[in-house]
Wavefront OBJ file of the C-alpha trace (Angstrom):
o trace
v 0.000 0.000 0.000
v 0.888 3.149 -1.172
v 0.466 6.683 0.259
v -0.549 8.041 -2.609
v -3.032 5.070 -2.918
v -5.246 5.477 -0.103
v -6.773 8.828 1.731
v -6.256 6.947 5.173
v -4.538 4.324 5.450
v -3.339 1.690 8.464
v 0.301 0.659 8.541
v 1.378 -2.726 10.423
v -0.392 -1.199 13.120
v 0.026 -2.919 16.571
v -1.189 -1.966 19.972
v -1.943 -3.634 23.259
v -4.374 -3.076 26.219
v -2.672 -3.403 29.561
v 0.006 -5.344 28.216
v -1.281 -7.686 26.303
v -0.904 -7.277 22.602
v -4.385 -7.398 20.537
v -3.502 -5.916 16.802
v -0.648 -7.006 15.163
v -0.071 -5.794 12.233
v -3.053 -4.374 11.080
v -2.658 -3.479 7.408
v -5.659 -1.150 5.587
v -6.422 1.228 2.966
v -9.321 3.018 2.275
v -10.332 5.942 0.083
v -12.751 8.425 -0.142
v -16.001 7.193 -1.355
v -15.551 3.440 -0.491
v -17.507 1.559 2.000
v -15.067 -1.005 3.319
v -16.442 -3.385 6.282
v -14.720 -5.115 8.999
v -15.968 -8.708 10.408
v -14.302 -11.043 12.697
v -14.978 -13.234 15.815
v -15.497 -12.038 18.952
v -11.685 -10.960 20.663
v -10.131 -10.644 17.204
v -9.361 -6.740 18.105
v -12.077 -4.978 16.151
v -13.462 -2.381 18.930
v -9.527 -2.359 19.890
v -8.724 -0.914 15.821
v -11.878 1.135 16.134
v -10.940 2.795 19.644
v -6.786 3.384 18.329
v -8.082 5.231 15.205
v -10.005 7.452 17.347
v -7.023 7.757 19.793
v -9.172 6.061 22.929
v -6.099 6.456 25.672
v -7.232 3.492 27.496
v -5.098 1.479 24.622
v -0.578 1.681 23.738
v -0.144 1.289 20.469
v 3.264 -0.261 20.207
v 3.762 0.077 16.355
v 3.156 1.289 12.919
v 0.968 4.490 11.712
v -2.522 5.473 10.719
v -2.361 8.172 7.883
v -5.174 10.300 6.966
v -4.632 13.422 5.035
v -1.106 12.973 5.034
v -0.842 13.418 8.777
v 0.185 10.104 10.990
v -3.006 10.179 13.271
v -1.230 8.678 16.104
v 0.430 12.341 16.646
v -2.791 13.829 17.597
v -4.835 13.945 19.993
v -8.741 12.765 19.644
v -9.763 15.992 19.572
v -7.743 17.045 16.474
v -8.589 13.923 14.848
v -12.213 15.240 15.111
v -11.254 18.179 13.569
v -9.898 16.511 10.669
v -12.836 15.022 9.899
v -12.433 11.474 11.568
v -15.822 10.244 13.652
v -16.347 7.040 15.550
v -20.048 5.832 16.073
v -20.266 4.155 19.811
v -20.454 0.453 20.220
v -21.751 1.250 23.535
v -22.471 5.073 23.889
v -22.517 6.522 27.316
v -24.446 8.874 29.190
v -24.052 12.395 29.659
v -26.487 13.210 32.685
v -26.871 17.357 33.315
v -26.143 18.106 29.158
v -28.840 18.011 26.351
v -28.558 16.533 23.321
v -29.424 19.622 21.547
v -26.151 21.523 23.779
v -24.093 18.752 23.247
v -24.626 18.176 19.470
v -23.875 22.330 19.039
v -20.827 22.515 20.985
v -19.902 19.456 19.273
v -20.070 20.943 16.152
v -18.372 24.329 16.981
v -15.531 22.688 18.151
v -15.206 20.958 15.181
v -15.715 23.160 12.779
v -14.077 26.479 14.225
v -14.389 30.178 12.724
v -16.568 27.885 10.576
v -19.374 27.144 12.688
v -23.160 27.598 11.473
v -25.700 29.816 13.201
v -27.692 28.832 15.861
v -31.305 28.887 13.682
v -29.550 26.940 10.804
v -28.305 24.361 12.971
v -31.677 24.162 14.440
v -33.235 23.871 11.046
v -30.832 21.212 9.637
v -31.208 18.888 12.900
v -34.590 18.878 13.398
v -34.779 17.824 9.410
v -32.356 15.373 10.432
v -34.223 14.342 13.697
v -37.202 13.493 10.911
v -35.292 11.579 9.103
v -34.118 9.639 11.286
v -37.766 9.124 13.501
v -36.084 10.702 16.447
v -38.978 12.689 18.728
v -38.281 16.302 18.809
v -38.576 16.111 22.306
v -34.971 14.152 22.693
v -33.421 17.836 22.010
v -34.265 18.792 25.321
v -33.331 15.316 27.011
v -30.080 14.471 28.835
v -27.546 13.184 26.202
v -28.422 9.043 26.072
v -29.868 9.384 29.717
v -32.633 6.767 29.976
v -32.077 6.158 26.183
v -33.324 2.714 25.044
v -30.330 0.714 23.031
v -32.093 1.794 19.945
v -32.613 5.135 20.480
v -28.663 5.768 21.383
v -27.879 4.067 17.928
v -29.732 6.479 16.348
v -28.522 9.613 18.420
v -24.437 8.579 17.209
v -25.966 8.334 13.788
v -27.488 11.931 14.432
v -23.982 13.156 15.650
v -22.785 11.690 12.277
v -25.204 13.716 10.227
v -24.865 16.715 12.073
v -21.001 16.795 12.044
v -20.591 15.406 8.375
v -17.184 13.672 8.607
v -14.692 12.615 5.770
v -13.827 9.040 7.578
v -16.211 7.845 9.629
v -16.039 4.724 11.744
v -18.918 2.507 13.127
v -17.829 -0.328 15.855
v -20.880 -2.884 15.703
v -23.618 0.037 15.824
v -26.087 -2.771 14.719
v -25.657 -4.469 17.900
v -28.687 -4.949 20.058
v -30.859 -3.472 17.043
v -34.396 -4.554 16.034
v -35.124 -4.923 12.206
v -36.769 -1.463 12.275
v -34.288 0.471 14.134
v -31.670 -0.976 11.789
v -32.928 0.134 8.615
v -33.528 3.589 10.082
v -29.843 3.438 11.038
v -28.502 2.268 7.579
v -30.698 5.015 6.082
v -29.129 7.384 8.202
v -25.427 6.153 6.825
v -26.416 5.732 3.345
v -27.627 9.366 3.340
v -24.029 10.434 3.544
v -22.615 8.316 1.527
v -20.695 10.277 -1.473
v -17.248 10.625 -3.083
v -16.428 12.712 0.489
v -16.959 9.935 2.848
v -14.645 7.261 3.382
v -16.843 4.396 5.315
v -15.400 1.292 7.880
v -18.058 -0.561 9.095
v -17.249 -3.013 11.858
v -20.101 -5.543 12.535
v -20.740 -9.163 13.262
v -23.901 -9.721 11.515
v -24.116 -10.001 7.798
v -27.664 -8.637 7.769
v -26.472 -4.454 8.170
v -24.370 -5.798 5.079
v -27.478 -5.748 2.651
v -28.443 -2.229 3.735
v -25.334 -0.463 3.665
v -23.224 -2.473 0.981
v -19.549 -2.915 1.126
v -16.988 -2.448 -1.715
v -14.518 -4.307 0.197
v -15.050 -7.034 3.816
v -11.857 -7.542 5.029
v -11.564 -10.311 7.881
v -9.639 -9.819 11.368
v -8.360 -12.773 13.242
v -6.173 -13.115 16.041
v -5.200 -8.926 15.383
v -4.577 -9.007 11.801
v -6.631 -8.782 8.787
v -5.950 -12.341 7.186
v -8.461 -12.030 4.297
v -9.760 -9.028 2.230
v -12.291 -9.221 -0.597
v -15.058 -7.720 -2.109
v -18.813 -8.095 -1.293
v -18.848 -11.839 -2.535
v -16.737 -12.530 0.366
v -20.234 -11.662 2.527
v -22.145 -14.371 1.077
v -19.442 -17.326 1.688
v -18.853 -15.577 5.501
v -22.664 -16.529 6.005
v -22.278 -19.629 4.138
v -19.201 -21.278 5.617
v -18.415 -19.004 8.448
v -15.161 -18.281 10.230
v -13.875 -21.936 10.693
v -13.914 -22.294 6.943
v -11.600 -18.670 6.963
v -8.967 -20.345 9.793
v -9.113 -23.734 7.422
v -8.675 -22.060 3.872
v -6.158 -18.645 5.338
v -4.947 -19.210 8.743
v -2.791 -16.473 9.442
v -1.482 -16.266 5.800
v -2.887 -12.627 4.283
v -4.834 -13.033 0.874
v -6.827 -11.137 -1.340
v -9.552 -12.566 -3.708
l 1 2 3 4 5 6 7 8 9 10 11 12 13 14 15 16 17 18 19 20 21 22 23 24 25 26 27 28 29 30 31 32 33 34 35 36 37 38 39 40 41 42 43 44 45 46 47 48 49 50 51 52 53 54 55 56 57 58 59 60 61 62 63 64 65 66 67 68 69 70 71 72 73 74 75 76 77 78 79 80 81 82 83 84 85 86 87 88 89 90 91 92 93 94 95 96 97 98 99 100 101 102 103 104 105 106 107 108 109 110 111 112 113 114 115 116 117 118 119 120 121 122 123 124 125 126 127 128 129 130 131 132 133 134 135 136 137 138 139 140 141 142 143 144 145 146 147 148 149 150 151 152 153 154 155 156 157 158 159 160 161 162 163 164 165 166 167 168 169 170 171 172 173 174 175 176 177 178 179 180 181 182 183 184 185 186 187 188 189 190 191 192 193 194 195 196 197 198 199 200 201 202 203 204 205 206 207 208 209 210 211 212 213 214 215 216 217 218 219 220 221 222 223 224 225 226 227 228 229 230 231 232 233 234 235 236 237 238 239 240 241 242 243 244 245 246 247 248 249 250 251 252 253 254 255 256 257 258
């Protein structure tokens, strides 16, 4: 993989949470416009790639680079990697008791966008549109960020963030989990509305079925903290088919691309 290849790119990344190594070597490219998703068994280091992108402190990484923009990601702090257009949709989103969604989802934005931050009445008007859009009651705006939130309706609040801050990378770790069929279309439709030749897309998930409403150009499969197969969208159907025994039989730990 080649710099001038990929917008952002992952480079024999390694990292470890309280000692004990969980990627390494992760090796992945991605450019602006693709969809690329992310599948792999449960402690194959998926949340842990999703966290280091995002520069989670709770994790060392040990080794290689992320590049985005030209810039090694791992120099910054999460903050700046916000402002650079990088977002990671919440496996498990917390709470922010004593802050509205509404003040949170404004400051949010200011901070991320700088001397280029919109008005308060036009970033009313865009989020209750987006609110719509998404089926979220108008009434959450004056709620307690994810406070009492049902599983579904936090889902649907990151994917809210996602429209209202309108990043150039965007991660999701597993956002499907815990989702009804109804909740998960509204979520897909809330991805799939910023899809575009601006967005560069990883989806991390363990269920094939988000995979038929927002559609990969490239699954890649993480075992044992490396990505030991990568593929396009055929690779989905023979995932669901043969599962992950049939990728340790066929690949092991060798790295191949079909």
């Amino acid at each position: 993989m080649s710099e001038a290849t990929y917008d952002f790119e992952i480079r024999n990344l390694q990292a470890s949470v309280e000692g004990k190594p969980i990627l390494k070597g992760v090796n992945l490219g991605i450019r602006l416009g693709e969809t690329h998703a992310l599948m792999g068994p449960n402690g194959s280091g998926k949340s842990t790639l999703a966290n280091v992108i995002m520069g989670h402190p709770g994790y060392e990484v040990t080794g290689g680079e992320i590049v985005y923009k030209g810039l090694n990601l791992l120099d910054m702090e999460p903050e700046e990697r916000a402002r650079l257009g990088v977002f990671l949709a919440f496996q498990y989103p917390v709470a922010l008791p004593g802050v509205t969604a509404a003040q949170f989802l404004k400051t949010t934005l200011d901070a991320v966008r700088g001397d280029k931050k919109p008005k308060a009445s036009e970033f009313l008007k865009e989020l209750r549109g987006n609110m719509d859009y998404l089926e979220i009651d108008q009434t959450f705006l004056n709620r307690f960020l994810n406070d009492g939130f049902s599983g579904g309706e936090k889902k649907r609040m990151e994917i809210l963030q996602m429209l209202t801050l309108k990043p150039s990378l965007a991660v999701m770790d597993e956002t499907d989990s815990g989702l009804d069929i109804d909740a998960l279309k509204v979520v897909a439709k809330g991805v799939n509305k910023l899809m575009g030749p601006n967005l560069g897309l990883l989806v991390i998930t363990h269920y094939e079925r988000l995979l038929t409403y927002i559609k990969p150009d490239h699954l890649h499969i993480l075992m044992d903290g490396r990505i030991v197969l990568s593929g396009g969208p055929e690779v989905v159907k023979q995932l669901e088919e043969k599962g992950y025994d049939w990728v340790r039989e066929q690949f092991g730990q060798e790295v191949v691309e079909v």
